[in-house]
VEXSEGU-240129 format. One line per 8 residues: number of its first residue (from 0); for each residue y, x, z of C-alpha. Coordinates in nm, 3 decimals. Layout:
N
NUM = Y X Z  ...
This chain:
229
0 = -1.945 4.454 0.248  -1.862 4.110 0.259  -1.753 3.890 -0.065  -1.376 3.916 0.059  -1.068 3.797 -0.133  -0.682 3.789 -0.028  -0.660 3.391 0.068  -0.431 3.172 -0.159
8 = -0.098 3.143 -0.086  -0.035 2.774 -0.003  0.205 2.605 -0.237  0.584 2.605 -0.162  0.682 2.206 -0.173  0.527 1.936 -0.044  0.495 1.603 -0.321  0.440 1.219 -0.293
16 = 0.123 1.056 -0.410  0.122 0.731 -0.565  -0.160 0.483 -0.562  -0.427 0.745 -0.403  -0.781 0.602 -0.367  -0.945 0.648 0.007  -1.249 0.719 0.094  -1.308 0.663 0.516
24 = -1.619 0.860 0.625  -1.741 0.910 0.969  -1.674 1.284 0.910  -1.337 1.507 0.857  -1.320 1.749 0.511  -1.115 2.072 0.566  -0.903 2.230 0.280  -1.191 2.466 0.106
32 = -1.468 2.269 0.282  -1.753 2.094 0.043  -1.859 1.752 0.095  -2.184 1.607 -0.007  -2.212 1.209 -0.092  -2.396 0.971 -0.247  -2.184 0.700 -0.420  -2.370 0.337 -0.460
40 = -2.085 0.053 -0.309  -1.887 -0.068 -0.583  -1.586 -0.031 -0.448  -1.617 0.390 -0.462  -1.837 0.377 -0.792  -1.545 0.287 -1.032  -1.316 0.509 -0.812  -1.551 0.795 -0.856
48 = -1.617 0.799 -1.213  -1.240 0.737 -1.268  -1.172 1.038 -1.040  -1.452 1.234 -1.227  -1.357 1.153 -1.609  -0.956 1.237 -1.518  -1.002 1.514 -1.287  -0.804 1.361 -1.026
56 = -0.845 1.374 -0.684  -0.908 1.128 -0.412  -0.848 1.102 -0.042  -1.090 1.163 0.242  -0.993 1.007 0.584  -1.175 0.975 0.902  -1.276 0.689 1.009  -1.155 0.567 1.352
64 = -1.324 0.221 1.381  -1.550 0.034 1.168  -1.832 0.153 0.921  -1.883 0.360 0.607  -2.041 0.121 0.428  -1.880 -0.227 0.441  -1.981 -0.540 0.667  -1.953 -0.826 0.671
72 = -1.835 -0.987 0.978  -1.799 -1.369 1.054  -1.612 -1.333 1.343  -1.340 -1.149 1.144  -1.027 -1.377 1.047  -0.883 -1.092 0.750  -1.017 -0.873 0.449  -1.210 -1.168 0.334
80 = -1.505 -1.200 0.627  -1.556 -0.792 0.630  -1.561 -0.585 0.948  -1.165 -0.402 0.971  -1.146 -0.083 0.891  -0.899 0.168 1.073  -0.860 0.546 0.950  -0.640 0.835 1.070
88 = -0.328 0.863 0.904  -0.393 1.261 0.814  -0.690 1.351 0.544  -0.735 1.563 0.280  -0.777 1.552 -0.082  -1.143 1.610 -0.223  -1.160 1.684 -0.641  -1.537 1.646 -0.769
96 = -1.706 1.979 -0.878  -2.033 1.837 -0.917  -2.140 1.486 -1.034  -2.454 1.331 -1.158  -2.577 0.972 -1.167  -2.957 0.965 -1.162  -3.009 0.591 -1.166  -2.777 0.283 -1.238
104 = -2.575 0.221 -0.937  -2.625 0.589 -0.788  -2.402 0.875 -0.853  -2.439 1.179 -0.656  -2.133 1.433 -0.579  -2.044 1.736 -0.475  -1.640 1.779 -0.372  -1.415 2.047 -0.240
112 = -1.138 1.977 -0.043  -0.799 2.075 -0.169  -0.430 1.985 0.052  -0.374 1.794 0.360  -0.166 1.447 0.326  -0.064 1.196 0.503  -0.044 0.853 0.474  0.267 0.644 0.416
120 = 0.131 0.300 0.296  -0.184 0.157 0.253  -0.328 -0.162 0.123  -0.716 -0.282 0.066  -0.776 -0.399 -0.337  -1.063 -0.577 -0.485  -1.426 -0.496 -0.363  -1.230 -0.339 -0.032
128 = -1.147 -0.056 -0.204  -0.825 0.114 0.012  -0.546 0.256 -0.166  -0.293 0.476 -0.057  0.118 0.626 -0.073  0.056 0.926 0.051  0.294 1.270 0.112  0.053 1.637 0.042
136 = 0.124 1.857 0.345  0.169 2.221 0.308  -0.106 2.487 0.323  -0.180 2.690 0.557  0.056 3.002 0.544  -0.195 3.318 0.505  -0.230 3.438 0.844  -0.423 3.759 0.897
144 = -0.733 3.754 1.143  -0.609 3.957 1.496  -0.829 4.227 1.606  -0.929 4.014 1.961  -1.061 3.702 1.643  -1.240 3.962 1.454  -1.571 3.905 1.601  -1.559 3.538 1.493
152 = -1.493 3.642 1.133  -1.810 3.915 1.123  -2.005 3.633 1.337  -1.890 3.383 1.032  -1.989 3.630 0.791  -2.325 3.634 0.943  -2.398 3.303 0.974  -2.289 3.231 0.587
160 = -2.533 3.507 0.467  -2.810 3.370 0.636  -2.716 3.029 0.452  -2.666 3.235 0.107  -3.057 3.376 0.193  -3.222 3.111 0.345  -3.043 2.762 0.252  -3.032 2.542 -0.003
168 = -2.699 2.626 -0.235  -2.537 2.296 -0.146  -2.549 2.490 0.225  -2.348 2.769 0.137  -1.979 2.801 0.125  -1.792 2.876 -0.213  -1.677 3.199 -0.305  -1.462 3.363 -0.233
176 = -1.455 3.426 0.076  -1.126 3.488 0.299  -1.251 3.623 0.625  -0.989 3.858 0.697  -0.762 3.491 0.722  -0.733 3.284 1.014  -0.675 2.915 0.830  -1.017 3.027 0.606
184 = -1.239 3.139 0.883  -1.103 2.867 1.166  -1.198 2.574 0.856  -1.519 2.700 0.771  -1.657 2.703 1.127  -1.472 2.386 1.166  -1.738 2.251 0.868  -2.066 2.425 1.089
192 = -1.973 2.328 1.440  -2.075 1.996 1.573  -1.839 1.845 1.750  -1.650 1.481 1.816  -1.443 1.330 1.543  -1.103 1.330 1.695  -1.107 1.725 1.813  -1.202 1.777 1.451
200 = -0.900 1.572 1.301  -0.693 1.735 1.582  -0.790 2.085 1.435  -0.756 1.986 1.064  -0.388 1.851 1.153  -0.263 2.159 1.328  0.001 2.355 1.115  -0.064 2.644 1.303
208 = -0.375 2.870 1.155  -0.373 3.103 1.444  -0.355 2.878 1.708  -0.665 2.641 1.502  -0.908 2.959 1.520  -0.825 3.046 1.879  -0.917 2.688 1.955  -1.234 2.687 1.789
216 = -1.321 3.097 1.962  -1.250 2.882 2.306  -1.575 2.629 2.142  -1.756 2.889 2.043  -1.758 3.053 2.366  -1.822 2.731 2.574  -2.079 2.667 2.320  -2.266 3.001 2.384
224 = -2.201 2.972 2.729  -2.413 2.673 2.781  -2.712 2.737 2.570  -2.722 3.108 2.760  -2.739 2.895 3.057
């Protein structure tokens, strides 16, 4: 019997964010997803611990150009001699569950990702550090799994008790699980599945559950088609 739970109803209004610290990785963090980092530029140390102490979120965003750590750049006429930056405008929020900070200038994190948002303003502060008005976009509305997606939930289920049995913890999703709902399943295979950057934003962005976890059946298959090949 899998660890199953009705999935969270997502929450009625949508709300502005003021002043909401960004993080741009090379990667895209799904509502429920965890995310993994190790903190050592200034710019995110201060942000972290502040994040950490308060409780308060911050805001992953893919990057679309330039580099996770920052660069410096002589060619570059802005941003004080660094390499630009550019992000997508959609990310979501990540609250730390785990923190530790084994050596001065090192902090290691663990984060979950919470709502989508999207950005209305940004500007770059002191040490680079990007800072954001920012709208929270509505959950995902709790779509039940169709009997033709079923096999991707019980193949989901598989693959996240082979994690639970032969990972390391930081491998394995949280609990609960949700796999009887689309938005759940569709974002947790979404965090296995390697794919490029921009059809992972695309599927984070899409409103529609359903239509997210038929997409990523269609990878799946082609996926499964090729290595059969």
């Amino acid at each position: 019997m899998h660890p199953n739970a009705p999935a969270p109803q997502p929450p009625d209004a949508t709300g502005p964010i003021a002043e909401l610290p960004l993080f741009p990785l090379s990667t895209v963090l799904f509502p429920g997803g965890m995310l993994d980092l190790q903190i050592f530029e200034v710019r995110y140390l201060d942000m972290i611990g502040k994040c950490h102490k308060n409780g308060t979120p911050f805001g992953v965003v893919a990057l679309r150009k330039g580099s996770e750590v920052r660069r410096v750049d002589t060619h570059a006429t802005g941003a004080e001699g660094f390499a630009p930056e550019h992000f997508a405008d959609v990310g979501t929020l990540a609250t730390v569950t785990e923190f530790s900070a084994p050596q001065a200038g090192l902090m290691v994190v663990r984060c979950q990702g919470g709502a989508r948002f999207r950005i209305r303003t940004r500007n770059q502060r002191k040490y680079g550090l990007w800072v954001a008005d920012a709208d929270t976009l509505g959950g995902d509305q709790s779509t039940p799994v169709p009997p033709d997606l079923l096999p991707l939930a019980d193949a989901l289920a598989r693959v996240l008790e082979q994690q639970r049995v032969n990972g390391p913890p930081q491998a394995t999703a949280p609990l609960p699980f949700h796999l009887d709902d689309c938005g759940w399943v569709a974002n947790r295979w979404c965090d296995l599945l390697a794919m490029p950057l921009d059809a992972k934003q695309n599927l984070m962005q899409l409103d529609n559950p359903l239509l997210r976890l038929e997409l990523v059946g269609d990878m799946l298959g082609k996926h499964i088609h090729a290595v059969g090949r």
